[in-house]
Backbone bond lengths (Angstrom), bond angles and torsions (degrees), N, CA, C in turn:
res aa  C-N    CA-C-N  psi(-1)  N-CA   C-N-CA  omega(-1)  CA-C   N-CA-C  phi
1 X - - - 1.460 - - 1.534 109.41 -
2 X 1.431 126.24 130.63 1.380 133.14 150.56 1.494 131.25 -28.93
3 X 0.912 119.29 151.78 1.703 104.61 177.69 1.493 96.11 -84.96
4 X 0.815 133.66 -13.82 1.568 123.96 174.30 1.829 109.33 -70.05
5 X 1.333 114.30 -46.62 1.561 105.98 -176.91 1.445 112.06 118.47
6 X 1.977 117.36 -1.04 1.074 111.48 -170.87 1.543 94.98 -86.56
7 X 1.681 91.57 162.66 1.716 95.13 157.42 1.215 133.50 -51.70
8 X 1.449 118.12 147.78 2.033 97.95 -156.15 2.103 85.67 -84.49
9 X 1.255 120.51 -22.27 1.592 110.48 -178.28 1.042 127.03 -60.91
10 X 1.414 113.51 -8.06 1.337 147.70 175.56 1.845 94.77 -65.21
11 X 1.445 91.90 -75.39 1.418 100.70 172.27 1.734 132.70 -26.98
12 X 1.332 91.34 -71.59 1.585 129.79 178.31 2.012 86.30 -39.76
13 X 1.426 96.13 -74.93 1.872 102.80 -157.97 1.889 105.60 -54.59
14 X 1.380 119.46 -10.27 1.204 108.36 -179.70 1.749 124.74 124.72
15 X 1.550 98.90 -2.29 1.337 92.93 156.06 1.527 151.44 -82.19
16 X 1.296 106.81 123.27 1.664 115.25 -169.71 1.284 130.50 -55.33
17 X 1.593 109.38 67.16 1.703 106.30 -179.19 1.115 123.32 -32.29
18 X 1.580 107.08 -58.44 1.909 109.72 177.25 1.248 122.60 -30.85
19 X 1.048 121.75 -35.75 1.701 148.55 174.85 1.365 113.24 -57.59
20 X 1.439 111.82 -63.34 1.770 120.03 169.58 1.710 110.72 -57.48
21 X 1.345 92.12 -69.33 1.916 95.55 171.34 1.344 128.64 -16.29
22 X 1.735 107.07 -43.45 1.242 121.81 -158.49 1.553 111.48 -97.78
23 X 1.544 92.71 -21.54 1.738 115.76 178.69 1.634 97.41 -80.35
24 X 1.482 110.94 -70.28 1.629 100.56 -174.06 1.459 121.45 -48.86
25 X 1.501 114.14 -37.16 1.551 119.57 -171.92 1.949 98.48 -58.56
26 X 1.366 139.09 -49.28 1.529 145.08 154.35 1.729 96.96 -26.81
27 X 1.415 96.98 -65.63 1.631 101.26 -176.85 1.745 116.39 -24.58
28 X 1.476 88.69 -70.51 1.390 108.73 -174.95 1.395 115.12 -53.81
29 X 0.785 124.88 -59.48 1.829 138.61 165.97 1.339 103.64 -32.27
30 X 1.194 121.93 -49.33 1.540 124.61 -166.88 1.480 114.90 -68.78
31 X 1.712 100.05 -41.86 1.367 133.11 172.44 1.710 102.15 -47.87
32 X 1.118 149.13 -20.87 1.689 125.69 -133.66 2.062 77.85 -123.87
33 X 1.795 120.99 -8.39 1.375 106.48 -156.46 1.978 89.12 -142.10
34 X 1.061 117.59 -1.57 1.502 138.66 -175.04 1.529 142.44 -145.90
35 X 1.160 118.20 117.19 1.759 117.60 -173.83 1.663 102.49 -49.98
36 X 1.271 138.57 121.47 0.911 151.78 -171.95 1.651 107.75 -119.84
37 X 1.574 133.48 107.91 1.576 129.41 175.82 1.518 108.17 -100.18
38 X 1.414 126.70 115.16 1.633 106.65 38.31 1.457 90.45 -112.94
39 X 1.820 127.78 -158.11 1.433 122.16 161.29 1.770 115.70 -64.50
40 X 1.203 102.76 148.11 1.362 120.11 -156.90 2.120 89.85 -61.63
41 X 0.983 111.24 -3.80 1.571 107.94 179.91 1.575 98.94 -76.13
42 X 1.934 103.20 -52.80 1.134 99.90 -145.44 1.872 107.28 -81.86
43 X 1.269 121.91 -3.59 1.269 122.80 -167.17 1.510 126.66 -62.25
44 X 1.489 98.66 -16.51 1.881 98.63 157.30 1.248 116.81 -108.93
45 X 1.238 116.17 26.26 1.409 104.39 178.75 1.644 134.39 -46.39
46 X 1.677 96.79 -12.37 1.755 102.66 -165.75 1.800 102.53 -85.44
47 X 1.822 101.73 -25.87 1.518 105.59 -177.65 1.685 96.60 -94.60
48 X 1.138 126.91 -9.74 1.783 116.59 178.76 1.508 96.41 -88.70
49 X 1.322 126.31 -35.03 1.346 95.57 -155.78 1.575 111.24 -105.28
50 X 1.663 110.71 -5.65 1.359 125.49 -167.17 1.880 102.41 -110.87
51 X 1.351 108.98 113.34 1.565 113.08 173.19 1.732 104.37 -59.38
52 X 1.215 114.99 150.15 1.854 115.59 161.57 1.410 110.51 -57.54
53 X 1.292 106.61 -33.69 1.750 107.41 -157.65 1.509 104.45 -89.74
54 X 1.311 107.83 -13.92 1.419 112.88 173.01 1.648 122.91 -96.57
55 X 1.699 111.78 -1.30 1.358 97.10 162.96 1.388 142.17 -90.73
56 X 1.494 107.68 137.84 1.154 107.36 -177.67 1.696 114.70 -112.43
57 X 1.062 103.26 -39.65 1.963 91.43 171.20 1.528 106.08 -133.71
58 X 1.305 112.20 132.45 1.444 143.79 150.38 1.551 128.03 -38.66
59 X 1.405 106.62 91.76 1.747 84.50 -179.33 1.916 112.56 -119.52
60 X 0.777 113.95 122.74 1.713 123.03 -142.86 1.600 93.62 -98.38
61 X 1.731 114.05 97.53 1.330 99.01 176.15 1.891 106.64 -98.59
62 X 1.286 121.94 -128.13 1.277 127.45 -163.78 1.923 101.93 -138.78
63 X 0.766 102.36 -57.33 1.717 113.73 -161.75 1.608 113.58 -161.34
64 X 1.621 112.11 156.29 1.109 105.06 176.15 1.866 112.40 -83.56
65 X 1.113 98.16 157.49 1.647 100.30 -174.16 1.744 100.12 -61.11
66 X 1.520 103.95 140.11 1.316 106.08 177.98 1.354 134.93 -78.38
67 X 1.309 98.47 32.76 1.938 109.87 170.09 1.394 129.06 -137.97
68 X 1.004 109.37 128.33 1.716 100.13 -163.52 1.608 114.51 -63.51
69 X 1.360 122.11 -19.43 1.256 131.26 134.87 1.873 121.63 -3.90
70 X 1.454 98.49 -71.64 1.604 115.27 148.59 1.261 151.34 -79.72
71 X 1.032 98.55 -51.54 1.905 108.88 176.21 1.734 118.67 -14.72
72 X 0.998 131.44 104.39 1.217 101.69 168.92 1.945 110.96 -138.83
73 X 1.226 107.45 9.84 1.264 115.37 155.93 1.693 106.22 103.01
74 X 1.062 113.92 17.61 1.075 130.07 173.51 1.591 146.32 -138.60
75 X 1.115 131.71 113.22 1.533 104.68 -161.88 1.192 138.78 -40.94
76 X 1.302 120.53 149.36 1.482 134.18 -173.19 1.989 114.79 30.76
77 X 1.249 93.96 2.14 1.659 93.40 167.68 1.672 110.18 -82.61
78 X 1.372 124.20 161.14 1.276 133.91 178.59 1.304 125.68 -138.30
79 X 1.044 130.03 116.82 2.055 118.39 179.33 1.519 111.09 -60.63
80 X 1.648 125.48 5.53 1.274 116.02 -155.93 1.553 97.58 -91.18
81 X 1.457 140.62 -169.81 0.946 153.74 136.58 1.988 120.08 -68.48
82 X 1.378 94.67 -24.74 1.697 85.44 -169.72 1.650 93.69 -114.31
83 X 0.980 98.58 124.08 1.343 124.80 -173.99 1.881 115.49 -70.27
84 X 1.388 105.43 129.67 1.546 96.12 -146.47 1.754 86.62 -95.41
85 X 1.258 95.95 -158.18 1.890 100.22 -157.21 1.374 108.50 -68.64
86 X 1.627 96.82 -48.00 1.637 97.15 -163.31 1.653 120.15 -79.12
87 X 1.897 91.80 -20.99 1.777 86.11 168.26 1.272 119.71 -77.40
88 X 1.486 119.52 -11.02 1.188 133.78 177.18 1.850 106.16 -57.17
89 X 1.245 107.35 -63.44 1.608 101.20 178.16 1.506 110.15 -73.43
90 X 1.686 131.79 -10.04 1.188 110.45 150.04 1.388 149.68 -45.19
91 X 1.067 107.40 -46.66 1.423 157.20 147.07 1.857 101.46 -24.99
92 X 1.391 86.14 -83.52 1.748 85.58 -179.50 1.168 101.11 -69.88
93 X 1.048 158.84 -58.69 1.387 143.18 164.67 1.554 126.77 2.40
94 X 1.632 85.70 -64.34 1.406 96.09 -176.12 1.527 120.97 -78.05
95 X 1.165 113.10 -25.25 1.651 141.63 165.17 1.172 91.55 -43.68
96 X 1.289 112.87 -78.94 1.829 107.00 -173.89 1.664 122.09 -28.76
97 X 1.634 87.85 -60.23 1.724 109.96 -170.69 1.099 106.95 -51.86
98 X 1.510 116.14 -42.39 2.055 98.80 -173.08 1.342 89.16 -155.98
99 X 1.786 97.48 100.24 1.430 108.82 170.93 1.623 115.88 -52.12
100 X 1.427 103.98 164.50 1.935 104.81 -141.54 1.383 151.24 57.39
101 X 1.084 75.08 4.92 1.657 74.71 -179.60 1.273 108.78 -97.68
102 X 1.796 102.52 136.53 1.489 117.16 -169.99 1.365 110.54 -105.74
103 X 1.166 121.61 131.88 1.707 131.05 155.31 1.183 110.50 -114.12
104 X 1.505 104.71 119.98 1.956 129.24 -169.45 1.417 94.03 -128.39
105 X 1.336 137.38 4.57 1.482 140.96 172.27 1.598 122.31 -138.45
106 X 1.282 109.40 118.82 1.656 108.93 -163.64 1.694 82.22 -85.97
107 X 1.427 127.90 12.51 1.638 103.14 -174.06 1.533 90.75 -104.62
108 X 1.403 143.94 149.87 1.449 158.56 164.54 0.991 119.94 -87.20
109 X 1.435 123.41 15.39 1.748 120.77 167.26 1.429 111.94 -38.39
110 X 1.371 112.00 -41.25 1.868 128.03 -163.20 1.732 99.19 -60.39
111 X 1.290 116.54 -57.81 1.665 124.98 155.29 1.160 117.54 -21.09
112 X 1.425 104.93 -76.60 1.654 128.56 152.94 1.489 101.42 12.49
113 X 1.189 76.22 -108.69 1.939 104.13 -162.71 1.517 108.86 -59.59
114 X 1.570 123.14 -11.01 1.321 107.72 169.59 1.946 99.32 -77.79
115 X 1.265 121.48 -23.98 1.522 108.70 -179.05 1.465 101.10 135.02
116 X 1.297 127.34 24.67 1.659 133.89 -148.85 1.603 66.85 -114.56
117 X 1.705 118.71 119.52 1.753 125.41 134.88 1.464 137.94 -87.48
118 X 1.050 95.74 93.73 1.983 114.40 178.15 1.342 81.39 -58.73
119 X 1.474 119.10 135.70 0.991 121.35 143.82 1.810 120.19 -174.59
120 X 1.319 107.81 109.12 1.398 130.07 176.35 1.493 117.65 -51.99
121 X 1.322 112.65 127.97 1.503 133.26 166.48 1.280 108.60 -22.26
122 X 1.292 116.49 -68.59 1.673 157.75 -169.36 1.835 98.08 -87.57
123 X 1.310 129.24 111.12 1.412 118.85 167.39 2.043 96.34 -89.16
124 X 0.782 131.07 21.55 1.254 126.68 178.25 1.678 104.53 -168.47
125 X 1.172 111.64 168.77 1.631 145.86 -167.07 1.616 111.43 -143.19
126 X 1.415 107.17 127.34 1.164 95.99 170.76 1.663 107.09 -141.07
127 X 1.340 122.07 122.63 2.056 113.40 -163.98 1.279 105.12 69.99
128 X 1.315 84.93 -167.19 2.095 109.02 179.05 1.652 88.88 -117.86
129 X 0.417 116.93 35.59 1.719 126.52 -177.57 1.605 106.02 -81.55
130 X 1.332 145.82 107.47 1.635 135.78 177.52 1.385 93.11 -78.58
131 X 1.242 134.55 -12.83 1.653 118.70 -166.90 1.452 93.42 -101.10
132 X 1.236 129.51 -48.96 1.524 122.62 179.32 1.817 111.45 -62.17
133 X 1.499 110.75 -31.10 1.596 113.22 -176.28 1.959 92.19 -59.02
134 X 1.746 110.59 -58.17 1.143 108.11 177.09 1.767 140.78 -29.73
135 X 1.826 82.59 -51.80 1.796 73.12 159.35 0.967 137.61 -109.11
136 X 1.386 111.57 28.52 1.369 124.22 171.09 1.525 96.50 -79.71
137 X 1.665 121.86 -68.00 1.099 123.76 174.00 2.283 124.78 -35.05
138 X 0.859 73.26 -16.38 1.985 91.24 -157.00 1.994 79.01 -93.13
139 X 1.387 133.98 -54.54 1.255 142.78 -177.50 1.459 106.44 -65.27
140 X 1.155 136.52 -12.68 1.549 152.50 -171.24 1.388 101.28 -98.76
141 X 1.923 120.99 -60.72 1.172 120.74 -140.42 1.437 109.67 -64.31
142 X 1.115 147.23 -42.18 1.291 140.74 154.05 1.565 129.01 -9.15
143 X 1.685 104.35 -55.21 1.301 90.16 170.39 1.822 128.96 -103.52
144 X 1.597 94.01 -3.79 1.104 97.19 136.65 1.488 158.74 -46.24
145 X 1.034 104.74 -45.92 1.497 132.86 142.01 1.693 124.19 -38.40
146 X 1.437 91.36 -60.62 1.753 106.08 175.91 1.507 117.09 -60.76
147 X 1.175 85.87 -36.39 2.021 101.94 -174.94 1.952 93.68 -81.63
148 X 1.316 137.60 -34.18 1.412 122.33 128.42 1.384 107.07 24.86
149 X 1.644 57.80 -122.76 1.503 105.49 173.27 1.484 125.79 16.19
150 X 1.249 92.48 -97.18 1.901 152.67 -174.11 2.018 84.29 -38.66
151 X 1.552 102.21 -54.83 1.398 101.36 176.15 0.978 117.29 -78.91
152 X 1.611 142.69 -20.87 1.354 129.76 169.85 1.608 111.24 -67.07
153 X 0.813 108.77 -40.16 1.803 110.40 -169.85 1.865 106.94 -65.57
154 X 1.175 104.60 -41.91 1.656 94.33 -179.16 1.848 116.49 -38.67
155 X 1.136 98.00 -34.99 1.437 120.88 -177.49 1.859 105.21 47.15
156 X 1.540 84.45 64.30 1.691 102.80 176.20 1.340 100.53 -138.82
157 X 1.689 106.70 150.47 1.713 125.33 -170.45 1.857 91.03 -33.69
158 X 1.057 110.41 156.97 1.423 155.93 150.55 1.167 150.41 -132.81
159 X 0.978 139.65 125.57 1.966 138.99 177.91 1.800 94.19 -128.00
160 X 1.507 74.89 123.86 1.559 99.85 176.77 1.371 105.87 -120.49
161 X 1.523 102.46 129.59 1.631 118.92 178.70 1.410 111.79 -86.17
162 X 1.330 155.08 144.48 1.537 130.64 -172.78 1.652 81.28 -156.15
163 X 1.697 121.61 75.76 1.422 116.85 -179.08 1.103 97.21 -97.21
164 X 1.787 122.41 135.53 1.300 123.48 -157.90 1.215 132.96 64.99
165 X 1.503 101.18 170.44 1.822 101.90 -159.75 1.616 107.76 -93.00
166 X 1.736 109.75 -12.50 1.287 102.90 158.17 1.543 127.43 -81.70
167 X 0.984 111.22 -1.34 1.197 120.33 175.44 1.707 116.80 -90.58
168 X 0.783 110.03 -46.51 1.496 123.08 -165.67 2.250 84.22 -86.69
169 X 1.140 124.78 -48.17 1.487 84.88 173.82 1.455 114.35 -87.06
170 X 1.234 140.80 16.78 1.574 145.05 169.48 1.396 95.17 -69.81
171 X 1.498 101.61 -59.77 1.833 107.86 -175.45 1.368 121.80 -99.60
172 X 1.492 121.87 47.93 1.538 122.00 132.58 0.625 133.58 -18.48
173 X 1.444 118.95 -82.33 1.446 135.17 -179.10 1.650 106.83 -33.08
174 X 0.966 131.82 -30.50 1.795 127.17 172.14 1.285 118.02 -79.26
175 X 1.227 120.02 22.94 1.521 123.73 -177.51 1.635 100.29 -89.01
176 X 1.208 119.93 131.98 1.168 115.81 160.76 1.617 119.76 82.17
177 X 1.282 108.41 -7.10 1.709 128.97 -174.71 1.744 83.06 -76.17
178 X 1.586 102.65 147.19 1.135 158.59 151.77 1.655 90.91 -32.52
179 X 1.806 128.97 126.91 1.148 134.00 144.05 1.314 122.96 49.23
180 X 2.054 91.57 16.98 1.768 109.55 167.33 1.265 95.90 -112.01
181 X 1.639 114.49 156.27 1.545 131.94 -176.75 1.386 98.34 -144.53
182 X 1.644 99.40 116.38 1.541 109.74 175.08 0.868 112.63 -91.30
183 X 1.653 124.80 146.53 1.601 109.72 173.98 1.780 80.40 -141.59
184 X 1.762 85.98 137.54 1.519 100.13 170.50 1.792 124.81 -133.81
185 X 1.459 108.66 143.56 1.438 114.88 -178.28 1.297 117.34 -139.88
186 X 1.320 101.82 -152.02 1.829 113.31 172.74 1.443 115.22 -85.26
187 X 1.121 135.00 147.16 1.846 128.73 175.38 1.843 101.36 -66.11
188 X 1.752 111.17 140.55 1.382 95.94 178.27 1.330 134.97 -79.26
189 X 1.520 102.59 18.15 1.458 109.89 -166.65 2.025 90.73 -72.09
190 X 1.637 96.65 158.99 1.327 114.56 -157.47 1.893 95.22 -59.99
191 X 1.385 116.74 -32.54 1.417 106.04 -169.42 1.506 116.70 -80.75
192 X 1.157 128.24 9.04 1.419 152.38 -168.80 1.745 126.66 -119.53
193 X 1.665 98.05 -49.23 1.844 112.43 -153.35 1.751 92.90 -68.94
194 X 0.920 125.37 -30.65 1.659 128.02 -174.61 1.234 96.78 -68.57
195 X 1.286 145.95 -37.17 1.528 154.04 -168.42 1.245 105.15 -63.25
196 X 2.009 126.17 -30.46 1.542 115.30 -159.40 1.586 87.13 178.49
197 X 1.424 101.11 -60.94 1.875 98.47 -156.73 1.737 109.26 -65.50
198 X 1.205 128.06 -9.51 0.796 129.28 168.11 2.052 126.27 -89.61
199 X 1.425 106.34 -11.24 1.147 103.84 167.38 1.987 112.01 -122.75
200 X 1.602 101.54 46.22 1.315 97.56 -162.72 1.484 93.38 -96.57
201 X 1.177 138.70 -178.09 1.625 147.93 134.39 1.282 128.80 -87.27
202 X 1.689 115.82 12.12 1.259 113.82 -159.11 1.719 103.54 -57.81
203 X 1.320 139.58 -62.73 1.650 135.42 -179.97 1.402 123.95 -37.78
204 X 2.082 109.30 -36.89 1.200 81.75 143.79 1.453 157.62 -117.37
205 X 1.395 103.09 33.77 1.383 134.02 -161.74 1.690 96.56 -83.80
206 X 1.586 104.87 -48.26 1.418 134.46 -169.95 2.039 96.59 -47.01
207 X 1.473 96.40 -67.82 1.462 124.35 -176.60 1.385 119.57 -55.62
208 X 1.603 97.82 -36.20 1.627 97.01 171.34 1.799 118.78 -64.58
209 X 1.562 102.78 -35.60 1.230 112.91 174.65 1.658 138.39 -68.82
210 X 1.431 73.05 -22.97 1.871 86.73 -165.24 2.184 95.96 -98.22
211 X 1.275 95.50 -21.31 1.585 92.27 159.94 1.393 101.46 70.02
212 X 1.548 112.23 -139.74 1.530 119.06 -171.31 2.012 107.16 -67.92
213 X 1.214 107.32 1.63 1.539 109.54 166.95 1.374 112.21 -112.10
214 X 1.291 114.92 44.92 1.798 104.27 172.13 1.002 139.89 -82.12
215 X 1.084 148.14 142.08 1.451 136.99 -168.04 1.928 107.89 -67.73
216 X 1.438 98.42 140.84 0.901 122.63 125.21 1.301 160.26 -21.22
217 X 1.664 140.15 42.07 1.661 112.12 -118.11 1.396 101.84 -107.51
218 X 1.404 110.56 14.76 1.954 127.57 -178.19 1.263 79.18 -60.40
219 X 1.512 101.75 160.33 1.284 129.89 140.13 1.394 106.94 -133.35
């Protein structure tokens, strides 16, 4: 294992630690004079807790939620108990898609470990600030990019989520790739999900594809 905590296949397939190192060490600095989301533990959680060889769908959020309340380093998941807006229409979403299914945990580890990558534009938040979120995001995109990458080259199935218009131009680059499947909508936050994300099929579009490996979507 790395001293960072990522998966070493992570490593192996082509991601640029030097790159993170150099990003968290800024992190930290910023940290000693500024509220920084999520805790400096949890900010890779999407490369610590998710193997390369185990992903199977992409879900492309924006930023971590701006309260440490939430944060937990991963998209649209939360450590909180009260379940915030947009996982809220996930949730019903998925409710629809395959009656019974229960969510008793707003955190998505369960996603997780089937091979589901949360993973935000922005690995950090800093204020309500759009110009500071900006370069946080703009200080990210690099290895964002790399982490791309890293997934185009395996040249193994994919499902890519692209909810919203930041999402869907973050993840370009998956247009047209080899044994990737984009699927695009509205973001589920409440001022949006009525627009698309709420009448999409993406979970079971996802499931039809991925066959005898489908997710799971309990938590």
């Amino acid at each position: 294992m790395n001293s960072l905590g990522i998966d070493e296949s992570w490593i192996k397939g082509g991601l640029d630690i030097n790159l993170i190192e150099n990003i968290l060490s800024l992190i930290a600095q910023k940290r000693k004079t500024k509220e920084i989301l999520p805790s400096q533990d949890n900010i890779l959680n999407a490369l610590k807790l998710t193997s390369l060889d185990n992903v199977k769908v992409l879900i492309i959020g924006q930023d971590p939620y701006p309260s440490a309340e939430h944060a937990h380093g991963l998209a649209f998941s939360s450590l909180s108990d009260k379940t915030p807006a947009s996982l809220k229409n996930i949730f019903k979403k998925l409710e629809e898609d395959f009656p019974g299914a229960k969510h008793n945990s707003n955190t998505l580890t369960e996603w997780v470990k089937q091979g589901v990558l949360l993973l935000n534009t922005s690995l950090t938040f800093e204020d309500k600030n759009p110009k500071i979120l900006k370069e946080h995001t703009a200080l990210w995109k690099p290895v964002i990019d790399n982490i791309y990458q890293v997934l185009i080259n395996r040249e193994k199935t994919l499902i890519v989520f692209r909810w919203g218009s930041h999402a869907q131009k973050s993840g370009e680059v998956f247009e047209g790739k080899k044994n990737i499947y984009v699927m695009d909508t509205t973001h589920p936050s409440p001022l949006s999900a009525h627009r698309g994300f709420m009448s999409s099929d993406h979970f079971i579009k996802c499931n039809d594809i991925l066959g005898n490996n489908a997710i799971d979507w309990s938590t």
